[in-house]
C-alpha positions in Angstrom: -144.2 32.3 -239.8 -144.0 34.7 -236.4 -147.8 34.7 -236.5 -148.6 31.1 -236.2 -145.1 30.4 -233.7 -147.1 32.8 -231.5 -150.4 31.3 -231.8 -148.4 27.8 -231.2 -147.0 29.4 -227.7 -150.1 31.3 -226.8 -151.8 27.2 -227.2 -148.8 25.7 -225.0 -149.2 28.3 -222.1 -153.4 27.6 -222.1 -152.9 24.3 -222.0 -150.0 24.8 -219.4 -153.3 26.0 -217.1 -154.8 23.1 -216.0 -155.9 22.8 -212.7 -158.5 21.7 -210.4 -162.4 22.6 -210.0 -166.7 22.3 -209.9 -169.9 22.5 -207.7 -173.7 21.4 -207.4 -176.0 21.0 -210.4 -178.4 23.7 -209.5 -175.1 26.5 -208.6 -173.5 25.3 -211.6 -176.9 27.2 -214.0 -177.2 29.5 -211.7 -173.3 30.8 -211.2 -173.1 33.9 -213.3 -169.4 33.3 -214.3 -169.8 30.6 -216.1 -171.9 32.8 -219.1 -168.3 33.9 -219.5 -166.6 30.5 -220.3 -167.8 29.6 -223.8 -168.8 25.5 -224.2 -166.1 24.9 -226.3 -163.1 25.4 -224.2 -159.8 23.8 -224.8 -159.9 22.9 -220.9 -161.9 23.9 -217.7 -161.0 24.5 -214.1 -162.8 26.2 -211.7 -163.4 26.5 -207.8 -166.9 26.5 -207.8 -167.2 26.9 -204.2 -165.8 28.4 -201.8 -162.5 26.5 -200.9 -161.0 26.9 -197.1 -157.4 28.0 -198.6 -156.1 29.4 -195.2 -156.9 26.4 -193.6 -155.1 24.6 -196.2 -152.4 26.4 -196.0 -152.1 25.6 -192.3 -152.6 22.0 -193.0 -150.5 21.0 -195.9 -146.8 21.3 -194.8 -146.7 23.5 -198.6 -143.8 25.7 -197.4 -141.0 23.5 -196.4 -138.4 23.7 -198.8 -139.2 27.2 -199.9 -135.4 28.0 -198.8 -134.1 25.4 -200.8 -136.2 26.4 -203.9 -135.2 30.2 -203.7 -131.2 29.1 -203.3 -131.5 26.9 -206.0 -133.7 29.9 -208.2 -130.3 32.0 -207.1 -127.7 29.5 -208.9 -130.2 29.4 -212.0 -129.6 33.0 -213.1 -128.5 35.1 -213.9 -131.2 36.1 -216.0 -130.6 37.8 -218.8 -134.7 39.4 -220.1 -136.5 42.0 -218.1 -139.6 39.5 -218.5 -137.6 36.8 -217.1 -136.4 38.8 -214.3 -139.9 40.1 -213.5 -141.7 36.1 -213.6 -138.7 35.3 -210.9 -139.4 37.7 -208.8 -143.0 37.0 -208.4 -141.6 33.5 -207.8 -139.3 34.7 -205.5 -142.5 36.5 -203.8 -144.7 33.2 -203.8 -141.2 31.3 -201.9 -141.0 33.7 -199.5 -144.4 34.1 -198.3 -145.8 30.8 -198.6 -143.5 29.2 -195.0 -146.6 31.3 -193.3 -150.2 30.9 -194.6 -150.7 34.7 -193.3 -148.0 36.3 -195.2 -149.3 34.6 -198.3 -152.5 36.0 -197.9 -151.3 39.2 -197.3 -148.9 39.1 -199.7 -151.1 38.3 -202.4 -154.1 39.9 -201.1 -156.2 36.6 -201.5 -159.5 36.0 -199.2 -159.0 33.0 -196.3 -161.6 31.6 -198.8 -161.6 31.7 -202.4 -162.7 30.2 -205.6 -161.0 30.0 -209.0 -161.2 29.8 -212.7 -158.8 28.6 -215.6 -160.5 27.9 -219.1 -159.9 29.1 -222.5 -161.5 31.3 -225.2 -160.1 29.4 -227.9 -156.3 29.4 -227.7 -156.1 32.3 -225.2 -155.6 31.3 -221.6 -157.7 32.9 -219.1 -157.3 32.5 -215.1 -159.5 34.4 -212.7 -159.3 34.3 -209.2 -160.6 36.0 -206.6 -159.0 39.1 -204.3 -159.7 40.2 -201.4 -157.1 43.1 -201.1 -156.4 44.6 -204.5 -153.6 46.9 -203.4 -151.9 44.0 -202.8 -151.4 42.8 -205.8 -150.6 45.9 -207.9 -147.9 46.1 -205.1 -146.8 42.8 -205.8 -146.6 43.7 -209.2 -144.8 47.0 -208.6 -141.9 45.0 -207.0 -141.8 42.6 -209.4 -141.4 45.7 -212.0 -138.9 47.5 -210.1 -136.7 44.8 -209.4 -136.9 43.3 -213.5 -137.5 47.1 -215.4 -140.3 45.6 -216.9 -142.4 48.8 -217.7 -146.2 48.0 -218.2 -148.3 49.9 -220.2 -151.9 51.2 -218.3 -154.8 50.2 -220.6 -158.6 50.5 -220.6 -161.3 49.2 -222.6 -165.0 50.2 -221.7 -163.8 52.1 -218.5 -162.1 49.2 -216.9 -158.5 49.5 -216.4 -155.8 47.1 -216.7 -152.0 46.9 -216.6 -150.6 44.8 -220.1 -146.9 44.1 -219.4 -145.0 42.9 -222.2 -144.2 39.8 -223.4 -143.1 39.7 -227.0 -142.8 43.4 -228.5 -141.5 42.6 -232.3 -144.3 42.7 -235.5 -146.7 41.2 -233.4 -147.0 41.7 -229.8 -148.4 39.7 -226.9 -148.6 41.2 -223.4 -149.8 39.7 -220.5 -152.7 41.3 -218.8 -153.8 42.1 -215.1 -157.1 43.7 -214.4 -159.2 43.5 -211.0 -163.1 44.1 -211.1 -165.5 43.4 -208.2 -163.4 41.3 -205.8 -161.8 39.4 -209.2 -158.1 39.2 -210.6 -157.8 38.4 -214.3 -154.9 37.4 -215.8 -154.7 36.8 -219.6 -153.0 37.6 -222.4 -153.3 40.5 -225.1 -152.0 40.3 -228.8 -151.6 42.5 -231.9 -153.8 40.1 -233.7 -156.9 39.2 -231.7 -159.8 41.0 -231.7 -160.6 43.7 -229.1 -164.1 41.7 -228.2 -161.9 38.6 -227.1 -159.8 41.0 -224.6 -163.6 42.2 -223.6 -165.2 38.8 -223.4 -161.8 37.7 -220.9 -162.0 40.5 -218.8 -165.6 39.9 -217.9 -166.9 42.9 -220.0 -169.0 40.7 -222.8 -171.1 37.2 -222.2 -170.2 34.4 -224.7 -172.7 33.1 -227.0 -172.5 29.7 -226.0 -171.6 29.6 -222.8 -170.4 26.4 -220.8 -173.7 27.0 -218.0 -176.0 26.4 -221.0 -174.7 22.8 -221.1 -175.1 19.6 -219.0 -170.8 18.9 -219.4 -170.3 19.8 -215.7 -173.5 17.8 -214.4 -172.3 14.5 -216.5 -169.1 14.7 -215.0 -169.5 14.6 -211.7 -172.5 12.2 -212.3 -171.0 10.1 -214.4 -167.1 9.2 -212.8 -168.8 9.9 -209.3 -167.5 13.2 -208.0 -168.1 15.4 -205.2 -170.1 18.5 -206.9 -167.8 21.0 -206.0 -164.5 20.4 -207.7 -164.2 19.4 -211.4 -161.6 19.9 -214.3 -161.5 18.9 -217.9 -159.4 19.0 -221.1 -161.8 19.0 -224.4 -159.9 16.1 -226.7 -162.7 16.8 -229.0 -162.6 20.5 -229.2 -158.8 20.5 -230.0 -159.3 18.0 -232.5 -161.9 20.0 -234.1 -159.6 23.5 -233.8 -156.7 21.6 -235.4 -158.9 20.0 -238.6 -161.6 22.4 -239.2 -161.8 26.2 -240.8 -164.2 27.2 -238.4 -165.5 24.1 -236.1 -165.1 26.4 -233.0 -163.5 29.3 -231.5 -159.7 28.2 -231.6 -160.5 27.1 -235.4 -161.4 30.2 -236.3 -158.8 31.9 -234.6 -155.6 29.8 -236.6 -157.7 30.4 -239.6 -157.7 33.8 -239.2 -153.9 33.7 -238.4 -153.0 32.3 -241.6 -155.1 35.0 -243.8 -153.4 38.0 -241.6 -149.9 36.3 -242.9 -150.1 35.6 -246.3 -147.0 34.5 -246.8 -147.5 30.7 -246.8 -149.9 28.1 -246.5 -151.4 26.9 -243.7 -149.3 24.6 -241.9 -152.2 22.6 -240.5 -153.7 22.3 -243.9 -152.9 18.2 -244.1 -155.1 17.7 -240.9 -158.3 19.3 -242.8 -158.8 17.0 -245.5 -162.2 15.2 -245.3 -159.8 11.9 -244.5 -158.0 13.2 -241.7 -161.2 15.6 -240.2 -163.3 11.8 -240.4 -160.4 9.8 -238.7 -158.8 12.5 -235.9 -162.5 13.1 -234.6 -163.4 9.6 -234.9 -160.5 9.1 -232.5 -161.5 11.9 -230.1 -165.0 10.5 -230.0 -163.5 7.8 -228.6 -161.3 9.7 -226.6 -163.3 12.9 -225.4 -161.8 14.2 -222.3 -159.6 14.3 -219.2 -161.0 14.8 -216.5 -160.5 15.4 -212.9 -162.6 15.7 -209.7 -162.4 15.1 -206.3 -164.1 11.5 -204.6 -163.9 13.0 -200.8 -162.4 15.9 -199.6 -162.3 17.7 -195.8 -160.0 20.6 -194.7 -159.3 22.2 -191.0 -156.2 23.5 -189.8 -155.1 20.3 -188.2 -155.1 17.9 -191.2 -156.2 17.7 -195.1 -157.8 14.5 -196.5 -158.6 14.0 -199.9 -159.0 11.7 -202.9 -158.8 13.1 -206.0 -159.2 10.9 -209.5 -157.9 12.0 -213.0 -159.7 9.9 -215.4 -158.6 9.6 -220.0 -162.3 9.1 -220.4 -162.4 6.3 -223.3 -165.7 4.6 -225.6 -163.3 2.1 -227.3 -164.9 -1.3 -225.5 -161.9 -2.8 -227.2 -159.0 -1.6 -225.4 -160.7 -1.1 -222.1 -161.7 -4.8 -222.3 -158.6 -5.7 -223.0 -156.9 -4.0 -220.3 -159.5 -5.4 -218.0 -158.4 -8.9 -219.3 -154.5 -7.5 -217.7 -155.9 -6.6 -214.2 -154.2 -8.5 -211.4 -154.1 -8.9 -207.4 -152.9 -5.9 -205.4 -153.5 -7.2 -202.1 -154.5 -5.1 -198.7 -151.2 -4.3 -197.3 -150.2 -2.1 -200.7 -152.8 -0.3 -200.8 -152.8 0.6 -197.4 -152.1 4.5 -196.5 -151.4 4.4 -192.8 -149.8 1.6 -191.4 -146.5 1.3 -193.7 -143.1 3.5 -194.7 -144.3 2.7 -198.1 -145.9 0.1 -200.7 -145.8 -1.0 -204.3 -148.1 -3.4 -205.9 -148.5 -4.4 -209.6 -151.4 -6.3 -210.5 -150.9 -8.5 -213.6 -152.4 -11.3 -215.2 -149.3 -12.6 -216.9 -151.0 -15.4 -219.0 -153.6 -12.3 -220.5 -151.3 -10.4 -221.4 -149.7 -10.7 -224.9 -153.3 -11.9 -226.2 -154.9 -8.5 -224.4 -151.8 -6.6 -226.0 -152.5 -8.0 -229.3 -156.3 -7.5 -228.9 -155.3 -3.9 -228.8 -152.4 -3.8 -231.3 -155.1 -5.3 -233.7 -157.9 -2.7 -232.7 -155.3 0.4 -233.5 -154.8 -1.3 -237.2 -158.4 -1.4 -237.6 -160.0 0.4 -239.8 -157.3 1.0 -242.2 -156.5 4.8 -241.8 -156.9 7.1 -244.8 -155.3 10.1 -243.4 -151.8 10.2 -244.3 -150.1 11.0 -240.8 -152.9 8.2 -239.2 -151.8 5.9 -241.9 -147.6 6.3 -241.1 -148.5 5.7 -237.6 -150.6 2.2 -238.2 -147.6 1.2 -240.4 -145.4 1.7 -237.4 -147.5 -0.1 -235.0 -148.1 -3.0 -237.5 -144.1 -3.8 -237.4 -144.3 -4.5 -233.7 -146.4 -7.4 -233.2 -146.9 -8.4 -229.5 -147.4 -11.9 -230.1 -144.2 -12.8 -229.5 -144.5 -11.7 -225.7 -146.3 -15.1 -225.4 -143.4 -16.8 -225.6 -141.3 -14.8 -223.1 -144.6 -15.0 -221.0 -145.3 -18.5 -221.0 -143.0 -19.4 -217.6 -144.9 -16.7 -215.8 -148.3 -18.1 -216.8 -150.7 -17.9 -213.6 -148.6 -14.8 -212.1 -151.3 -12.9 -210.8 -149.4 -9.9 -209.5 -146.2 -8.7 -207.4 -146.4 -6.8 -204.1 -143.5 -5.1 -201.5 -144.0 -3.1 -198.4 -141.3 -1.7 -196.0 -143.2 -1.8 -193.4 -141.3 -0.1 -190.7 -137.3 0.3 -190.1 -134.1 1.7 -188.0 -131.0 2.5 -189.1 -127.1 2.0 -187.3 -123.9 3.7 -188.9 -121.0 0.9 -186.7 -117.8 1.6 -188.0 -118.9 3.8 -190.8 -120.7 0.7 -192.4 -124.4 1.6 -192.2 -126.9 -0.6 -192.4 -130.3 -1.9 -190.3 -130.5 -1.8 -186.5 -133.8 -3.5 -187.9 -136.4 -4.1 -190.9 -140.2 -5.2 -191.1 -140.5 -5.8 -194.9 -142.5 -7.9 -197.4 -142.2 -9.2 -200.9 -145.0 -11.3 -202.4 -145.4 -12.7 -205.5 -149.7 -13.8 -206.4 -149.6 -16.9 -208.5 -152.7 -18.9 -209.0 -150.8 -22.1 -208.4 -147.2 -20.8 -206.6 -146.4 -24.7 -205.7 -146.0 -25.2 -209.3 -144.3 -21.6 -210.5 -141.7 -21.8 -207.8 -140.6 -25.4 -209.1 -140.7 -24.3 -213.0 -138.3 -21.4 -211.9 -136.0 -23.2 -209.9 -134.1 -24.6 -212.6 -132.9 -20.9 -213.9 -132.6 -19.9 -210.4 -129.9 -22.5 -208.5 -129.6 -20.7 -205.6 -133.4 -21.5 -205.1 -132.5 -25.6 -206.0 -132.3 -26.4 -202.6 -135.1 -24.4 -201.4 -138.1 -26.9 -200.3 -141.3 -25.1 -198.7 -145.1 -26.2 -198.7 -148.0 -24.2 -198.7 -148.7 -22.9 -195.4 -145.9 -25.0 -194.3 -142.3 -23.5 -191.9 -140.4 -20.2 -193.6 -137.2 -21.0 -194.5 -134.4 -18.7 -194.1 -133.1 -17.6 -197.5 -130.4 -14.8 -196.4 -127.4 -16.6 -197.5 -129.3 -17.3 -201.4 -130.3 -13.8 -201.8 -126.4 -12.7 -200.8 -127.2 -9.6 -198.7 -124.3 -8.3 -197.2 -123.6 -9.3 -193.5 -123.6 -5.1 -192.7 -126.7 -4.8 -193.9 -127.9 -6.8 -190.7 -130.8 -8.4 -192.5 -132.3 -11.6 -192.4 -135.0 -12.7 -194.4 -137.0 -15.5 -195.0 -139.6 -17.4 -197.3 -142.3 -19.4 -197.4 -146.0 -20.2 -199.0 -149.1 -18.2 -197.8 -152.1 -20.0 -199.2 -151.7 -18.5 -203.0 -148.5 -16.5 -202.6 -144.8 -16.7 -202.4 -143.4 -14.1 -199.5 -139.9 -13.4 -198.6 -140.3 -11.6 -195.2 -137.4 -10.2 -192.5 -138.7 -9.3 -188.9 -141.9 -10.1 -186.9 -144.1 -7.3 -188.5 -143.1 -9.1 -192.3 -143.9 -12.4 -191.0 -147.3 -11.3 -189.1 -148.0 -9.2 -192.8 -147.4 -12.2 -194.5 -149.4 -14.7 -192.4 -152.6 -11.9 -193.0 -151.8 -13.2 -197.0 -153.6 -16.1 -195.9 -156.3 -14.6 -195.9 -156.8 -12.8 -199.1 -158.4 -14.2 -202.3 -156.2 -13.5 -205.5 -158.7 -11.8 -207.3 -158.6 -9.2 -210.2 -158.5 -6.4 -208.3 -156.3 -3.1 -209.8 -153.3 -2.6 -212.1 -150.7 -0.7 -210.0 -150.9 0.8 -206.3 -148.5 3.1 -204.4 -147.9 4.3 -201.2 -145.5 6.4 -198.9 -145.7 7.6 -195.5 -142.8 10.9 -195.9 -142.5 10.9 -191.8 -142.0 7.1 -191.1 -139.6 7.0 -194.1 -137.7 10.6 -193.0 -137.6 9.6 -189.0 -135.1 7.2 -189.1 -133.1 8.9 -191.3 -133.1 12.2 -189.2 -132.5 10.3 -186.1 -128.9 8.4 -187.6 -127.4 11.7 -188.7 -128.7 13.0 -185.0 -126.9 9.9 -183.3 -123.7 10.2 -185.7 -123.5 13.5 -184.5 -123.6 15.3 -188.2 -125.1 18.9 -188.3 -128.3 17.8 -190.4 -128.6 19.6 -193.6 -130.7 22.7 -193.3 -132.6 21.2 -196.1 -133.6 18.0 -194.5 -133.9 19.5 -191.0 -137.0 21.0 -192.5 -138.7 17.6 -193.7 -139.0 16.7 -189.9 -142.2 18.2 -189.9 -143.4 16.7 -193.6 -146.3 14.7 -191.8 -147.5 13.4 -195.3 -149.3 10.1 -196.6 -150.0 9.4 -200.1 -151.3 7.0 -202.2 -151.6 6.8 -206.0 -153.3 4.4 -208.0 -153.4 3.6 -212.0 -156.6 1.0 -213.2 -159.0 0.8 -215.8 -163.0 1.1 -215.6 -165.6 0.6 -218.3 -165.6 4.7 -218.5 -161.6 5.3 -219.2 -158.2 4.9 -217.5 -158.5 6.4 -214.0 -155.5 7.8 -211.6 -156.3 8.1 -208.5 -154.1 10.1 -205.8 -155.7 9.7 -201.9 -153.9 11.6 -199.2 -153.4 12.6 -195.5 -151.5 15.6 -194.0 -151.0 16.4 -190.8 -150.2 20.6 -189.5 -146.4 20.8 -188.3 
């Protein structure tokens, strides 16, 4: 059914939108362009405020492997479709200009500040952005035309032009659609079967009914998961719950239903999700489960540096599962989850002995109630095959494990005789028990090479290089000892000094998994062996050198949902 295959795409390249947004309570009412957005939107991002883009640009090193990208776009093709020839050469425009933050302003005619909006009117994708030169793009466009032979067809509806190139051109038709008005590039899509109102209401020619600023959704965002008021995104769980089960729930509802009746040919295909069962179950699920959402924590831009910390959270009401996961939480401690002062961390927090009883707490809450809804009711007899009380027993050596740590904390390298290996290496394992003494002597029995291994808390490191068989090139040594309520394994001073700061640090449930990576202290010495071997270096890597990047991502759970959160630096080259 080529109606509803298109719909299906038209869905996948809205949802493919999302991006970042929001603003204060007071501009959110007040900001005219959100009587365009209608409240029930699949998903919402919008730039709310100005954003210092050129200064960004400047700042983040964005641009660096552009070369790379546009060889690598060469030995891709060829391609074979005018529409695919004219998307890569708007690529191929974006590669290009972006190694200079003026050229891709220029290029694509966009203001040094700028604000943005991606949302939905029902399944059709809408992105506005604003322009500050708009001969710019219809030049960019032009190129991209002339270099695919993608014709585009020059449209108006109520005296504002627009340029729909195509995109499908069988029965049905769906062209994608360029228009500028006031400062403002629109980019949507067009079909043979939507009404002409909805290519009106995207182009900023008709006001929704409900719009989004007659809500409070933006305001309990950012009030409720803490954000900065000026950038906030969302995807609507309920809303495509409610589009996929309902006749006419909301806009993208009525849309598929209206789909189906222009076919005739066959029945709708999402006809098992509307029975009373499955409409009561799948929203009683999205209830739980209402949105994604994303917003910003802190955020400053110049053109010598970008810092930011940006938090994607599944928002969740089910007390169950969230509790249980809360039961899982571990010890990160300091040194991974520290952004500046190592090559790069990894800490897991986990409370080993919760586990399989938190696990089961949820395995139990997913069979409960007893679905109704036939495709609900295949997936609980699924689940209920896959008990997770057995983990207990592959658990029940681990018991007290409170987490698992490692930082490379700072490193050179040496290529002798073609062998390479470490001129030297600061690093740090630790493993957060709450009683190591006893964990390390239940694991030496299935660990011999640990048999001989005698250490007290607090007590003299012992070196452990010949048990862990490292090879001799390697040029490592590494030791181990007891810090207080953890079990290290160290090499150089900086390992040992980081491990004697363990000492310090309470085990205490504190996060589920932490991340962190410094690109320039991990790219240096690499650069600097293929200097000293005397190699050419790669033109791709060369271009790294300047990558003066630290990020940091981290994955816990709160009493309002499962929250990533991504916290970085970045330095101008």
């Amino acid at each position: 059914m080529k109606k509803l295959a298109i719909a299906a795409a038209v869905i996948a390249v809205g949802a493919g939108a999302y991006v970042l947004t929001s603003k204060d309570d007071n501009a959110v009412s007040a900001n005219e362009m959100l009587q365009y957005i209608p409240a029930d939107t699949l998903l919402f991002s919008g730039q709310l405020t100005p954003f210092p883009l050129e200064d960004y640009l400047y700042s983040m090193p964005m641009g660096l492997n552009s070369k790379a990208s546009l060889e690598q776009l060469e030995q891709a093709g060829p391609f074979s479709t005018e529409q695919e020839r004219f998307f890569v050469s708007l690529y191929k425009s974006y590669l290009t200009s972006f190694e200079n933050p003026d050229l891709f302003l220029k290029t694509f005619g966009f203001p040094s500040q700028i604000e943005s909006y991606t949302y939905t009117l029902g399944a059709l994708p809408v992105f506005k952005i604003q322009v500050e030169n708009e001969a710019a793009i219809w030049a960019l466009l032009d190129k991209a035309s002339e270099e695919s032979g993608l014709v585009h067809k020059a449209e108006s509806i109520k005296g504002l032009e627009y340029r729909a190139y195509p995109l499908i051109a069988e029965d049905e038709t769906i062209d994608m659609v360029f228009a500028q008005q006031d400062g403002w590039l629109t980019i949507t899509l067009n079909t043979s079967f939507n009404q002409a109102s909805l290519l009106e209401t995207a182009l900023g020619l008709t006001k929704v009914d409900n719009p989004i600023s007659d809500t409070n959704v933006i305001e309990n965002i950012t009030s409720t998961h803490g954000f900065l008021q000026d950038s906030i995104s969302f995807v609507n769980h309920v809303e495509l719950v409610k589009g996929l089960t309902s006749s006419d729930g909301n806009m993208l509802a009525k849309q598929l239903t209206k789909l189906v009746e222009m076919d005739g040919t066959q029945s709708d295909p999402f006809a098992e999700f509307k029975t009373p069962e499955c409409k009561a179950e799948f929203g009683a699920i999205a209830a739980n489960w209402p949105k994604t959402v994303m917003g910003l924590t802190s955020f400053s831009v110049d053109r010598k540096q970008t810092n930011f910390d940006a938090k994607v959270v599944i928002e969740s009401n089910n007390q169950v599962i969230l509790g249980a996961l809360t039961k899982m939480r571990g010890f990160i401690p300091g040194f991974a989850q520290n952004l500046n002062d190592n090559v790069a961390s990894v800490g897991i927090g986990l409370n080993v002995m919760q586990l399989a009883p938190a696990l089961t707490e949820i395995w139990q809450d997913l069979q409960t109630p007893s679905y109704q809804c036939e495709a609900l009711a295949q997936m609980q007899y699924g689940l209920s095959e896959q008990n997770p009380a057995m983990l207990g027993m592959m658990t029940g050596m681990a018991n007290g494990v409170q987490g698992v740590s490692a930082s490379i904390i700072d490193f050179t390298l040496t290529d002798e005789n073609g062998e390479p290996g470490f001129k030297q290496l600061d690093s740090l394992i630790a493993l957060s028990a709450n009683d190591p003494d006893m964990l390390l002597n239940m694991v030496k029995p299935f660990v011999p090479q640990l048999a001989n291994v005698e250490l007290t808390k607090n007590g003299d490191a012992v070196d452990v290089t010949p048990y862990l068989m490292l090879p001799p090139e390697l040029g490592v040594t590494a030791k181990m000892a007891v810090k207080d309520q953890h079990i290290v394994i160290y090499s150089g001073e900086k390992g040992e000094a980081l491990a004697n700061q363990l000492n310090d640090e309470q085990v205490v449930a504190n996060g589920l998994t932490a991340m962190s990576l410094d690109y320039q202290k991990l790219l240096t010495p690499v650069l600097k062996l293929i200097e000293d071997s005397g190699e050419p270096i790669p033109e791709e890597i060369s271009a790294l050198k300047d990558y003066d990047m630290r990020m940091q991502f981290t994955f816990d759970v709160t009493d309002k949902g499962l929250a990533i959160s991504t916290k970085a630096n970045s330095k101008a080259k």
